[in-house]
C-alpha positions as CSV (number, residue, x, y, z in Angstrom):
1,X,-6.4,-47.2,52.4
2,X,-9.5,-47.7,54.9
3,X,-10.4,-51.3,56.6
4,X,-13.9,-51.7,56.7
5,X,-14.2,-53.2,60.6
6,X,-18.0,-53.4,59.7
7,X,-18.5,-57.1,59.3
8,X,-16.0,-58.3,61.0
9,X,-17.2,-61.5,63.4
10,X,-20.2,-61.9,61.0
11,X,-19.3,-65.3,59.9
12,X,-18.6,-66.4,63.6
13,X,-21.9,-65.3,64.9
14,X,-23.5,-67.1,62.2
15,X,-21.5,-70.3,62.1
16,X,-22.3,-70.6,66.2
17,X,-26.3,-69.7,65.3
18,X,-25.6,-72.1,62.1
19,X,-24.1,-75.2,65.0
20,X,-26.7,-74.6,68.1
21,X,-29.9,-75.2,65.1
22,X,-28.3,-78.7,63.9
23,X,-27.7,-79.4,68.1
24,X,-31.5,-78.9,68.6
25,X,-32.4,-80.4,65.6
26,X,-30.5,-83.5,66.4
27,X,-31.9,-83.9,69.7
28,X,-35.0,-83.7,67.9
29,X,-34.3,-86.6,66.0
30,X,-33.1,-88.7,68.6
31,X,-36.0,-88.0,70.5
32,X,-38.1,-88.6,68.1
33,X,-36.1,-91.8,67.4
34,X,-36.3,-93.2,71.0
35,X,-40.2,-92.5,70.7
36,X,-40.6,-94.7,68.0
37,X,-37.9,-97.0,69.3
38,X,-40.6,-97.8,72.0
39,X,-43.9,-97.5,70.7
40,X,-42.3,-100.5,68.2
41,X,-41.3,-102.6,71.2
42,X,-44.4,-102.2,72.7
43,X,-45.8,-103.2,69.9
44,X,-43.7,-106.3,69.3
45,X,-44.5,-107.1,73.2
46,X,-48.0,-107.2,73.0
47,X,-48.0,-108.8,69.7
48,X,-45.9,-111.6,71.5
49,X,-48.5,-111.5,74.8
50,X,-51.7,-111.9,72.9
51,X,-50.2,-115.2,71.1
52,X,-48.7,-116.9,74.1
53,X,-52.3,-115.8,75.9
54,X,-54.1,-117.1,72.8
55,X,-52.1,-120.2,72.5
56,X,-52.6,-121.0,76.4
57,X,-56.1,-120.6,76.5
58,X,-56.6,-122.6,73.7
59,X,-54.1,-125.7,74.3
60,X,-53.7,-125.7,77.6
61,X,-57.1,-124.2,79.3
62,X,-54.8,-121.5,81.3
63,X,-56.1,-117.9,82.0
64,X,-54.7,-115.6,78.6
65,X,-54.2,-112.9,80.2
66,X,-52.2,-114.4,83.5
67,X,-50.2,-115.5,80.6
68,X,-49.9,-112.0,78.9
69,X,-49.2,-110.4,82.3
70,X,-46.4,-113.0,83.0
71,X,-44.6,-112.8,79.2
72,X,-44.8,-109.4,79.5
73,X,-43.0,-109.4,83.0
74,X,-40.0,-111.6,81.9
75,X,-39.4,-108.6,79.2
76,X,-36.4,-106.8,79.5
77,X,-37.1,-102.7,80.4
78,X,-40.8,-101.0,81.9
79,X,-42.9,-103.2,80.2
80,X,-46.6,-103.7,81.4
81,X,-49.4,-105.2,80.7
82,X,-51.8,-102.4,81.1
83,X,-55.1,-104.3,79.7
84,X,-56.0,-107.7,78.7
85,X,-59.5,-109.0,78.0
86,X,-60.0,-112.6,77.2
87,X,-63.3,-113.8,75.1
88,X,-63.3,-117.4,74.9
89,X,-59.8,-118.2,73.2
90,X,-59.8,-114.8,72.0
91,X,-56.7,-112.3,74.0
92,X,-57.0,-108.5,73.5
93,X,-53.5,-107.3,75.3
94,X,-52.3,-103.7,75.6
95,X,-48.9,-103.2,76.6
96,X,-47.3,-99.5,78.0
97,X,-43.9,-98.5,78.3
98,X,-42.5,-95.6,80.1
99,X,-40.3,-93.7,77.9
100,X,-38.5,-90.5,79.0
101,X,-38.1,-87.9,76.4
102,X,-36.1,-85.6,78.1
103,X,-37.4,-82.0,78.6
104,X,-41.1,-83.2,76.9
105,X,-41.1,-85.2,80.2
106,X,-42.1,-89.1,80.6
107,X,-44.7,-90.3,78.4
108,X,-45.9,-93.7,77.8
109,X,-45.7,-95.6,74.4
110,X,-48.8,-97.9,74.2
111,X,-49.9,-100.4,71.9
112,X,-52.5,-103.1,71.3
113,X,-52.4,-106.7,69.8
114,X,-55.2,-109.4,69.7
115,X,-54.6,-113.0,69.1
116,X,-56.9,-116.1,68.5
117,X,-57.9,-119.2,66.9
118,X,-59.6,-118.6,63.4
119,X,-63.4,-119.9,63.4
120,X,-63.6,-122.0,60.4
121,X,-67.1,-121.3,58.1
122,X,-69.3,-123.8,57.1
């Protein structure tokens, strides 16, 4: 009676291929997550800019975007204020954060809220 040596370590060489594809494939979740992660708090930063800039404009006759700037400051992590424009009462606020996404490098997750009083129509 005759072994067949043939496949023998088949099942280890695919079991390793089988655990390095999930590794990558989980740390290109995670990565994706922590992307997403920060486009969301940049998101919920300017959102939260462009009202206290709105509501100081319009109540208390302060510069918007000095308010913005400074809200945006106080934040906890790399949050800036990376543009503001102010028409009348009206605050435009864009707000970057500095995400590193490991070997894709740092990138910046940016977004843009506008706040204001609405005109009333008569």
């Amino acid at each position: 009676m005759s072994v067949d040596h043939g496949n023998l370590g088949f099942s280890t060489v695919m079991g390793a291929a089988t655990i390095a594809t999930l590794a990558v494939l989980l740390m290109a979740v995670l990565l994706f997550g922590t992307a997403v992660a920060a486009r969301h708090r940049a998101q919920s930063v300017a959102d939260l800019s462009a009202l206290a800039g709105a509501s100081a404009a319009l109540l208390e006759g302060r510069s918007g975007c000095e308010v913005a700037r400074e809200l945006a400051a106080d934040q906890e992590g790399a949050l800036r204020v990376s543009a503001c424009i102010q028409d009348g009462d009206d605050v435009q606020v864009t707000v970057s954060m500095t995400v590193r996404l490991g070997r894709f490098g740092i990138r910046d997750a940016t977004a843009s809220a506008r706040a204001g009083p609405i005109e009333s129509v008569e």
